[in-house]
Backbone bond lengths (Angstrom), bond angles and torsions (degrees), N, CA, C in turn:
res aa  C-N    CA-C-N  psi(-1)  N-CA   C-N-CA  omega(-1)  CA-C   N-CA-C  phi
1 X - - - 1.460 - - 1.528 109.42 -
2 X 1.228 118.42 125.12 1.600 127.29 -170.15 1.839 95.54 -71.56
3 X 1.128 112.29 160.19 1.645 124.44 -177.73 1.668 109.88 -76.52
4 X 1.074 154.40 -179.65 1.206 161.69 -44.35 1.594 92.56 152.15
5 X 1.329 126.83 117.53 1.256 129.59 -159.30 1.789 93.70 -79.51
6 X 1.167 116.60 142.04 1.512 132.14 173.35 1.944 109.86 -72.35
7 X 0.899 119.46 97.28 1.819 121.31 165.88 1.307 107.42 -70.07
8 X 1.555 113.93 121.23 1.342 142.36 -172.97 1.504 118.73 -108.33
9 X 1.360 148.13 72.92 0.959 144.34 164.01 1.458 119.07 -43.64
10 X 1.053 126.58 130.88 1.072 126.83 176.84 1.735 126.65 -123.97
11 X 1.559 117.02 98.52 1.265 115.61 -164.28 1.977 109.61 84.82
12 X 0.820 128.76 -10.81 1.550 139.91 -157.55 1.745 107.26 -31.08
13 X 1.312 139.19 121.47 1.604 135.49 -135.85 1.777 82.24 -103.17
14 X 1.792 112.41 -65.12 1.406 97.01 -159.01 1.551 107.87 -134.48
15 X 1.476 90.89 125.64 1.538 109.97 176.70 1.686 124.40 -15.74
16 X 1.300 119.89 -32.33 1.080 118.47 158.27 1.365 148.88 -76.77
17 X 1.377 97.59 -10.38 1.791 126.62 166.84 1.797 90.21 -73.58
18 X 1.167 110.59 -45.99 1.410 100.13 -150.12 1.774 87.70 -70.95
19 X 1.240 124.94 -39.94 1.489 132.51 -153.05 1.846 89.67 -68.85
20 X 1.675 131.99 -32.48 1.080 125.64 -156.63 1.304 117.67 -82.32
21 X 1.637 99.48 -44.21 1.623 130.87 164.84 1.830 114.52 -52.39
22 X 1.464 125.83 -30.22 1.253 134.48 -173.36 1.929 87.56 -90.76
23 X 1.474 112.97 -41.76 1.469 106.28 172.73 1.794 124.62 -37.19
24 X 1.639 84.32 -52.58 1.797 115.35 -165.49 1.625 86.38 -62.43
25 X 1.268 116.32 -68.42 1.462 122.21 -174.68 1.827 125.90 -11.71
26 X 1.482 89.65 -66.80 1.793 124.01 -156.64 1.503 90.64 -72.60
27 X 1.431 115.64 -32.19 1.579 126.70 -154.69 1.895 77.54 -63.54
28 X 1.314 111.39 -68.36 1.637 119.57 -171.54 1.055 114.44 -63.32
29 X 1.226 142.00 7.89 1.211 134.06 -150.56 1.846 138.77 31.84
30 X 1.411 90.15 64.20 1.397 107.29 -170.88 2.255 92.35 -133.16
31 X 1.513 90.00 136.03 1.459 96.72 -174.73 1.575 126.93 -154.61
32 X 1.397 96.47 15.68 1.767 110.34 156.57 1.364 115.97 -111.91
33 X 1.010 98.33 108.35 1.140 112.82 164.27 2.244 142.04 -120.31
34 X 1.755 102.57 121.54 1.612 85.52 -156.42 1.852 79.26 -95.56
35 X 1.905 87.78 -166.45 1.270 90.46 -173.99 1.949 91.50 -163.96
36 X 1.512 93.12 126.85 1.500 93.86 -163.53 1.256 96.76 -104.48
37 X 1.491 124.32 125.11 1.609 127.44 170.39 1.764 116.23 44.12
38 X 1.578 83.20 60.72 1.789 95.35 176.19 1.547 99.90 -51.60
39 X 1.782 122.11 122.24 1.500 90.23 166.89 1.632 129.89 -86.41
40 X 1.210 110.51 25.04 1.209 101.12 163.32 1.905 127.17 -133.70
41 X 1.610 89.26 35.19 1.197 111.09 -176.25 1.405 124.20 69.95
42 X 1.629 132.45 159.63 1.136 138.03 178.48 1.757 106.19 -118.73
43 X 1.470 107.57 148.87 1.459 122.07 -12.34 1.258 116.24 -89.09
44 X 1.505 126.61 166.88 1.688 122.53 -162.73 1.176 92.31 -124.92
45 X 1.718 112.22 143.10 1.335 125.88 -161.38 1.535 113.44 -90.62
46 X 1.540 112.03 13.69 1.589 138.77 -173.68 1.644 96.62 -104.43
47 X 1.003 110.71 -21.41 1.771 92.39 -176.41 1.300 110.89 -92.73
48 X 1.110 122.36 -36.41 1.546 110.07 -176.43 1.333 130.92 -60.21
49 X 1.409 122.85 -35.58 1.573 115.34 150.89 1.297 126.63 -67.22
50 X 1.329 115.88 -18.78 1.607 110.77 -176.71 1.355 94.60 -94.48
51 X 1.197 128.05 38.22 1.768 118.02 174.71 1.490 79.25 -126.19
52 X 1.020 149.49 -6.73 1.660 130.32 -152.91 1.229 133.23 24.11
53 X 1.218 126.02 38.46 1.591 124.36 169.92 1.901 91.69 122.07
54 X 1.143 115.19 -28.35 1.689 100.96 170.16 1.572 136.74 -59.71
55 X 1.779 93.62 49.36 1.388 97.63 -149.23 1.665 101.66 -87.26
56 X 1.369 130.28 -19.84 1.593 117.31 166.19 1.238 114.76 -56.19
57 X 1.237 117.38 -22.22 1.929 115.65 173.53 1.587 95.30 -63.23
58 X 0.985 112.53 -57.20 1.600 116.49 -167.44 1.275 98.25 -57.94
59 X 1.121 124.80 -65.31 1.718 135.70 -176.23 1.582 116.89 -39.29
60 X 1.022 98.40 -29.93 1.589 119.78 -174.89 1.516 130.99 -94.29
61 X 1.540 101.66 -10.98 1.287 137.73 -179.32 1.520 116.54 -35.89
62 X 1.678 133.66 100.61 1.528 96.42 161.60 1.172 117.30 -127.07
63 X 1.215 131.65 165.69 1.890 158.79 -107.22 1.401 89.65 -144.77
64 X 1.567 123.77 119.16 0.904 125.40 152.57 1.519 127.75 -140.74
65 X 1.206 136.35 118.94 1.262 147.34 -161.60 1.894 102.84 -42.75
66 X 1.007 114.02 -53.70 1.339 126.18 -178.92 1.624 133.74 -110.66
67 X 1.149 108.93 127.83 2.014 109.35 170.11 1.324 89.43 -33.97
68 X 1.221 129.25 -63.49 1.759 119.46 -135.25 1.795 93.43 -76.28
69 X 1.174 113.93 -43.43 1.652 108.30 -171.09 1.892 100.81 -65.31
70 X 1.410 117.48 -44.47 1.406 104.32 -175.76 1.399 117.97 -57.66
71 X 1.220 131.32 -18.89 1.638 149.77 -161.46 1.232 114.45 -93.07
72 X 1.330 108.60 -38.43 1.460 137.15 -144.06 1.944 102.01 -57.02
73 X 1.229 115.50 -31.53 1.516 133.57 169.50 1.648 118.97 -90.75
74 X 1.399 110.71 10.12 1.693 106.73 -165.86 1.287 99.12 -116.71
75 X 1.428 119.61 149.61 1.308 100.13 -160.43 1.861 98.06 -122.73
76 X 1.438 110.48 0.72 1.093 148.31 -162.91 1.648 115.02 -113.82
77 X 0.820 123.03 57.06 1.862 106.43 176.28 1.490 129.85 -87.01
78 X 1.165 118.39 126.20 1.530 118.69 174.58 1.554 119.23 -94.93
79 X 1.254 132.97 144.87 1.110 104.13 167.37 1.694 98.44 -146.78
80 X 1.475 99.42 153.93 1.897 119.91 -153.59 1.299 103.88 -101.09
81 X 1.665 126.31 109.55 1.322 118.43 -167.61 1.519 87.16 -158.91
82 X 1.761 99.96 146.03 1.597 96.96 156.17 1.150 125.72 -113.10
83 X 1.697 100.20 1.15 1.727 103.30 162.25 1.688 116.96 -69.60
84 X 1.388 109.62 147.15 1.143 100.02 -179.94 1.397 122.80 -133.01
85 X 1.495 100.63 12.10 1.502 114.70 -154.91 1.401 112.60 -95.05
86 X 1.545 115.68 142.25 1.203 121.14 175.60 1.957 93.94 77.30
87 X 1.111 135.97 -3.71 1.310 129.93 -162.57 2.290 92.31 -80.73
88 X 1.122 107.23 162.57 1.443 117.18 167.89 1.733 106.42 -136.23
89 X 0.974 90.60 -1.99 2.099 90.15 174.34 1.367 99.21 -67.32
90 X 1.234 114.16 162.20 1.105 139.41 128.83 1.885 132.11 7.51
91 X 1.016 172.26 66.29 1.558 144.28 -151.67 1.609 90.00 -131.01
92 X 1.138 79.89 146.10 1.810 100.35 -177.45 1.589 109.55 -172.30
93 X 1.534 121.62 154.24 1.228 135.98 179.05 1.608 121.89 -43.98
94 X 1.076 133.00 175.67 0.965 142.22 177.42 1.792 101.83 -78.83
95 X 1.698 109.19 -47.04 1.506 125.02 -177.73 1.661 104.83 -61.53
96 X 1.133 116.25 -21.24 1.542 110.36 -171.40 1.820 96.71 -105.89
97 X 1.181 108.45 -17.92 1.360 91.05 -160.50 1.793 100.58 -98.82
98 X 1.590 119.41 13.86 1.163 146.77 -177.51 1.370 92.61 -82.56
99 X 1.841 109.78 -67.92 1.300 103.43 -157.56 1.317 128.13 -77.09
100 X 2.016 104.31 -18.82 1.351 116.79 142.02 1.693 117.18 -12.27
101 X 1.650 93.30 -92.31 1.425 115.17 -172.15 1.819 105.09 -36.33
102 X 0.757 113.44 -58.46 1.733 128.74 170.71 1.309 107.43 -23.15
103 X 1.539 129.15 -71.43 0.887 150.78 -172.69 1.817 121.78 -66.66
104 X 1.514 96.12 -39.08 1.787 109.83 -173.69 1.283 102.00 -36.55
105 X 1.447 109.77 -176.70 1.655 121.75 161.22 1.690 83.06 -143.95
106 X 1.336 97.30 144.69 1.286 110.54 -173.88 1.816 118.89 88.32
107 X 0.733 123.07 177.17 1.931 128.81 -171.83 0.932 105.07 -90.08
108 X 1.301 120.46 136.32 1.820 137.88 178.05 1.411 112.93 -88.78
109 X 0.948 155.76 134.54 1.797 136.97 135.62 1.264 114.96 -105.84
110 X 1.464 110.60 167.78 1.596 103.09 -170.65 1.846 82.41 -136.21
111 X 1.417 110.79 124.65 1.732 121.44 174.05 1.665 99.57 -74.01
112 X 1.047 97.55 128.40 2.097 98.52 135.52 1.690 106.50 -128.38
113 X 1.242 77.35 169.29 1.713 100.72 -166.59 1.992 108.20 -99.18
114 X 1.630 104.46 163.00 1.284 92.97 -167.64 1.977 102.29 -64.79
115 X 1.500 110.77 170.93 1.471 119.72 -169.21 1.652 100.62 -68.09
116 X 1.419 138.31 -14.63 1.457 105.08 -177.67 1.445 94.84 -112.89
117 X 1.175 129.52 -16.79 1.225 115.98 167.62 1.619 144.55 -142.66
118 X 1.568 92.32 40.51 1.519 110.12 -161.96 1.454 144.82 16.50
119 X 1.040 133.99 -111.90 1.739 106.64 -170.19 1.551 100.41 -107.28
120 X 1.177 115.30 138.33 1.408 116.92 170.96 1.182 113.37 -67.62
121 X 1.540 124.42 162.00 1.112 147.93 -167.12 1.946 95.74 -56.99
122 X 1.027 143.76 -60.23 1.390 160.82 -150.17 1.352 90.64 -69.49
123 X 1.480 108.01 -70.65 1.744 118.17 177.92 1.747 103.60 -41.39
124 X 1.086 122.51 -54.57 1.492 130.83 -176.00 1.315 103.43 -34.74
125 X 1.410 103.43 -45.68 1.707 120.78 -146.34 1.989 95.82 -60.72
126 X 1.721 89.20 -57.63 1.384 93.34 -172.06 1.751 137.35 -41.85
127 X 1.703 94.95 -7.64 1.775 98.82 -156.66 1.622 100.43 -99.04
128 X 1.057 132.88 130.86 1.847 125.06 142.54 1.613 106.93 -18.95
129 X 0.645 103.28 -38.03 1.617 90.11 -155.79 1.556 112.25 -157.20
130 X 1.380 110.45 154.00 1.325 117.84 -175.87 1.572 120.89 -115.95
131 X 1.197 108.78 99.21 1.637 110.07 174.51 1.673 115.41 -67.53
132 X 1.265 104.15 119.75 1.686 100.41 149.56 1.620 117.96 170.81
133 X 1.319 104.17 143.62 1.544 138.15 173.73 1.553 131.14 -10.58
134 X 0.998 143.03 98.44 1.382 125.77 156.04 1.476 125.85 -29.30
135 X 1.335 116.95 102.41 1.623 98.57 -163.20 1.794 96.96 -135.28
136 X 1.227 111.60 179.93 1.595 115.68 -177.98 1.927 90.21 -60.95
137 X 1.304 115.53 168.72 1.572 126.09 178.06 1.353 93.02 -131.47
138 X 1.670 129.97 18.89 1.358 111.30 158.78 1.390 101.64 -114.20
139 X 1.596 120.83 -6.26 1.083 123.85 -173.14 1.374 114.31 -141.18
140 X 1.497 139.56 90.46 1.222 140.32 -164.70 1.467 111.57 -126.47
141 X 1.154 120.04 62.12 1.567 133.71 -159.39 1.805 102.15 -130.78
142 X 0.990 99.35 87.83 2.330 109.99 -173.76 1.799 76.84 -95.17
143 X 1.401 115.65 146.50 1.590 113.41 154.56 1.887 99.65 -78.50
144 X 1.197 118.69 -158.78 1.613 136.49 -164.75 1.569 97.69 -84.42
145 X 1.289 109.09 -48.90 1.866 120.14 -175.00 1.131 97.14 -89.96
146 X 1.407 157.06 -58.84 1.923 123.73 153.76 1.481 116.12 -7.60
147 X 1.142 104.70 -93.60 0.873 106.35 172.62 1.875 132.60 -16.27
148 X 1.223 98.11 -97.38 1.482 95.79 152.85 1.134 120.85 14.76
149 X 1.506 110.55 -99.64 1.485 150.20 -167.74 1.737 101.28 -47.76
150 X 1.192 106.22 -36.15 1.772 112.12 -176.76 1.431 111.20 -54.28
151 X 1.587 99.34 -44.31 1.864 112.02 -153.63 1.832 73.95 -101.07
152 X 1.291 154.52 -55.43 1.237 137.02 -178.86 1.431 136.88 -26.98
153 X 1.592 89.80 -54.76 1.772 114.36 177.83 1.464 79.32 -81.20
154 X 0.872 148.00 -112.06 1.771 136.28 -160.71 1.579 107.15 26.76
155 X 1.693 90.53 -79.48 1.252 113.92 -171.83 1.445 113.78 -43.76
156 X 1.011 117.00 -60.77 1.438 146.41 -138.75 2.083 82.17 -75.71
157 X 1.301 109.22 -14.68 1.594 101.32 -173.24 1.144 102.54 -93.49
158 X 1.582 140.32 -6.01 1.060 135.52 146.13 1.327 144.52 -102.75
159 X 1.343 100.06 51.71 1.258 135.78 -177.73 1.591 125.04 -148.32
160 X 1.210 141.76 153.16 1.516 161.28 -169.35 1.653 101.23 -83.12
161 X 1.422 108.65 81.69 1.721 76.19 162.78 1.203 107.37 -159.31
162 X 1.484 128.83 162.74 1.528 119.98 -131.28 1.802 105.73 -71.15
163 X 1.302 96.68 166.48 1.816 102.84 166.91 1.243 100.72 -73.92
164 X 1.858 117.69 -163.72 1.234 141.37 164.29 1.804 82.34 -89.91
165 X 1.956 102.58 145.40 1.203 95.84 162.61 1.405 142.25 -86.55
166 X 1.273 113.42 153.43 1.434 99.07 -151.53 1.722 127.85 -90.52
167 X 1.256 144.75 169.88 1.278 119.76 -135.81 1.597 91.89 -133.92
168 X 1.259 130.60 136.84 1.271 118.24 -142.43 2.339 85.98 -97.45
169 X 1.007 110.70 166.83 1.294 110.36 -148.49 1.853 81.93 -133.36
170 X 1.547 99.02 126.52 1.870 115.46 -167.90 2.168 78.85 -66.35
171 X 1.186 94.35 159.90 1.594 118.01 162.28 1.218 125.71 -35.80
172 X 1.184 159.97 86.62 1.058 120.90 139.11 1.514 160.90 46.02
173 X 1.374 126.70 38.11 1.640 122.53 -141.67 1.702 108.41 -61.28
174 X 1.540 101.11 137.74 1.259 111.72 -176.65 1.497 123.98 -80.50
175 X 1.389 123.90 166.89 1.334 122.85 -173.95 2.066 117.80 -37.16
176 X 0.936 94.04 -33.18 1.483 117.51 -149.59 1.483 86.90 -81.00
177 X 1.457 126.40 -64.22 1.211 144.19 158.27 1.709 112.98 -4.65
178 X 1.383 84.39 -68.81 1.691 106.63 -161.58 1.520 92.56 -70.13
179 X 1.438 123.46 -60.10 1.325 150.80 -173.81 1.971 84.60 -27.93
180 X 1.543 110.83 -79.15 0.975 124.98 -175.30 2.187 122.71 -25.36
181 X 1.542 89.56 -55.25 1.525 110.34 179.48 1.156 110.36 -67.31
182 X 1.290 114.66 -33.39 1.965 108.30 -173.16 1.920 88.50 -82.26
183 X 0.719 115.58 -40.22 1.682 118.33 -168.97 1.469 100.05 -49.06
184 X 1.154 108.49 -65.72 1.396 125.19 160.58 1.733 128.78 -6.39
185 X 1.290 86.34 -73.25 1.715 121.33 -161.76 2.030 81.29 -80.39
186 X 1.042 121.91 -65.99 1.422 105.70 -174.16 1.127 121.94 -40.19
187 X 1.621 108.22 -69.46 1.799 125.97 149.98 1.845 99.70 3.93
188 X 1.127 95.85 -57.74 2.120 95.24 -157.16 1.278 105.28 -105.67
189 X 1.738 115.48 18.24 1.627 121.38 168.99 1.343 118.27 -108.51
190 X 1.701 106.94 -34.31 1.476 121.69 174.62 1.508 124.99 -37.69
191 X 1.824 107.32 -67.76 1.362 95.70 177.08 1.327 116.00 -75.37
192 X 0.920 147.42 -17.04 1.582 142.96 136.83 1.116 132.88 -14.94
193 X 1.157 118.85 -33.82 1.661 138.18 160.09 1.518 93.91 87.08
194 X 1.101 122.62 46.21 1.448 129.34 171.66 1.825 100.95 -61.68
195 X 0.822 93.89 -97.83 1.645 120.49 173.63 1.756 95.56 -32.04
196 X 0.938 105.06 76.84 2.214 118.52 170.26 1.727 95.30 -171.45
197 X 1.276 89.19 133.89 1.470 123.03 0.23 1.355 125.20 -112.16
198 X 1.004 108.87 165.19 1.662 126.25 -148.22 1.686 95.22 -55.76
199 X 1.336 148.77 -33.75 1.032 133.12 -167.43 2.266 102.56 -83.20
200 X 1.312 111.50 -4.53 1.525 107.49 169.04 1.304 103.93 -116.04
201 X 1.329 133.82 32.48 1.427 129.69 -167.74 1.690 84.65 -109.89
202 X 1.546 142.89 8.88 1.558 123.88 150.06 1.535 106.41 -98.39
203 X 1.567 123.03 -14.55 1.262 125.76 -172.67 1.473 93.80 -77.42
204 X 1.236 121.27 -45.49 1.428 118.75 -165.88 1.538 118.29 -98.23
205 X 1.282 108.41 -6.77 1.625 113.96 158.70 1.488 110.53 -70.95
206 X 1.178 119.25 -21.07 1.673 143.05 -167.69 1.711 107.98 -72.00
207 X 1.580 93.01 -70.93 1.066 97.19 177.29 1.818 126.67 -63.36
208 X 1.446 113.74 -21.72 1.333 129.00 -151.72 2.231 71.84 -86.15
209 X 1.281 110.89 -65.01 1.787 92.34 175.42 1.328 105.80 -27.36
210 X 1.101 103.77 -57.50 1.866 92.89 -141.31 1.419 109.21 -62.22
211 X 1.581 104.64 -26.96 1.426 114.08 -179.42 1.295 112.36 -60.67
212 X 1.392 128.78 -31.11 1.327 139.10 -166.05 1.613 122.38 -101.54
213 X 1.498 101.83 -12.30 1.713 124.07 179.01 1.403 104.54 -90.41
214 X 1.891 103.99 -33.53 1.720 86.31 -162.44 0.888 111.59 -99.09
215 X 1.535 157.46 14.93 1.520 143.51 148.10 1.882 89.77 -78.30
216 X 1.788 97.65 156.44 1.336 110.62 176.21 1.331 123.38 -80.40
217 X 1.439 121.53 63.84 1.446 109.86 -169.81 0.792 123.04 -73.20
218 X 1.427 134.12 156.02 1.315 153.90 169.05 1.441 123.23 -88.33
219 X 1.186 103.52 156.20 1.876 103.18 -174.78 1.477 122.05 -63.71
220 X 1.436 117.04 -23.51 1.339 104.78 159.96 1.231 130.02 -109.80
221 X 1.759 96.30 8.93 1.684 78.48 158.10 1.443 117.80 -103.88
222 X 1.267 123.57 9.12 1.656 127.22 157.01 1.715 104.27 -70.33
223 X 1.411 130.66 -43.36 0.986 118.03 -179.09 1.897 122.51 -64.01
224 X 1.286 91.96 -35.50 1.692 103.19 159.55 1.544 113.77 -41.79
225 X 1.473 88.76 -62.15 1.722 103.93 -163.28 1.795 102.27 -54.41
226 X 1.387 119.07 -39.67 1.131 122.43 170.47 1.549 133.07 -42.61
227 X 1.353 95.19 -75.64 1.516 128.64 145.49 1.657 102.59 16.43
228 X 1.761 86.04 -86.88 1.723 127.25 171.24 1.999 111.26 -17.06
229 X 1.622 66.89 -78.11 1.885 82.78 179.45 1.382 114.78 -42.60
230 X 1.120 111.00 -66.37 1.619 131.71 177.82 1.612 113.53 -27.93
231 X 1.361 104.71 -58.92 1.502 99.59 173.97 1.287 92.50 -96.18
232 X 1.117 164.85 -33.00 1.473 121.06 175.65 1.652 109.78 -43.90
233 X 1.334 116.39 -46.30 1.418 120.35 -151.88 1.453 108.48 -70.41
234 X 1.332 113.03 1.14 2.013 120.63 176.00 1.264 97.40 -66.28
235 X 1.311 94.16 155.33 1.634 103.96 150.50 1.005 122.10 -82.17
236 X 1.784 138.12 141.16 1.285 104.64 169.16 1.898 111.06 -85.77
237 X 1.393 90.94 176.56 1.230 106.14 -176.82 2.026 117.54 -57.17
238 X 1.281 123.86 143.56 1.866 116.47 -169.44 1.282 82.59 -57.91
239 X 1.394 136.27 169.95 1.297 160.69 130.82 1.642 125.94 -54.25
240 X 1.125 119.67 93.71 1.478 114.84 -174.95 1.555 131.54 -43.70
């Protein structure tokens, strides 16, 4: 199994992009992360809350003066652009360029570019290949952690890693159940004169089932539904 694609900042402006993007990261289980000519130096006292607790990404962080020195070991480069013009690389999805990474031999990285104007043309130059998105063409504006998070969850689909846990789901209510509630609910429609006139009072006993059969209820929420009826069906008290 090839390693865990490397996240490459490139130029990255404010400490809190970087803190959001190390967020996006950890979420997928992705946790190297370099960072080429932060301009406002490392480490910045803006990322650590905007990562929320993704702080070994941060911790783990390394600083490198140049694209070419951060790369310089990858044998794999991606790079994140929605320009596409004049390009002759490669371009493909984030989903393909996952299963790429999956597959490589040797270390992957994936570039982004600084937040107002992503990777320069030169930076471009350096990558195999160009990841990016089907997106609106009147509107092509991802922040740094969009981004991110796109090619992360990618990743993260070719790989094992846990669900949300799951939440155990009340029963099912049984015939008898249901049987019970419509009995009920008629019970407190009859003298009401719901059911008139009397020659659609099987059409509309009909329908009033079906209404009550076809969502999947469960046993406590028929007992709810009961509940309901019950005190509606009091009298209230005379008024003094």
């Amino acid at each position: 199994m090839s390693a865990p694609p490397i996240i490459i900042l490139c130029r990255p402006q404010l400490g809190e992009n970087i803190g959001k993007a190390a967020r996006a990261m950890l979420n997928f289980g992705l946790t190297e992360m370099r960072l080429v000519a932060p301009r406002d130096g490392w480490p910045n006292p803006d990322a650590g809350p905007a990562a929320s607790g993704a702080d070994i990404v941060l911790a783990n962080a390394q600083v490198f003066p140049t694209l070419a020195e951060a790369t310089a070991d990858i044998a794999h480069v991606y790079a994140t652009t929605v320009r596409k013009r004049g390009v002759t690389k490669p371009v493909i999805t984030p989903e393909a360029a996952a299963r790429e990474v999956f597959g490589n031999t040797g270390r992957s990285a994936i570039l982004f570019g600084a937040e107002r104007s992503g990777l320069e043309s030169d930076e471009v130059n350096v990558a195999r290949a160009i990841i990016t998105v089907p997106i609106n063409p009147e509107f092509g504006s991802l922040n740094l952690a969009q981004a991110v998070i796109l090619c992360a969850y990618e990743w993260s689909k070719t790989q094992t890693l846990a669900s949300p846990p799951k939440t155990d789901l009340e029963p099912p209510a049984t015939q008898f159940e249901l049987d019970g509630l419509i009995a009920q609910l008629d019970a407190m429609l009859e003298p009401l004169n719901y059911f008139t006139p009397i020659d659609r009072a099987p059409v509309t006993r009909r329908t009033l089932r079906n209404l009550l059969t076809k969502p999947a209820w469960n046993a406590l929420e028929v007992r709810t539904l009961r509940g309901v009826l019950t005190t509606l069906s009091k009298r209230r008290p005379p008024e003094k």
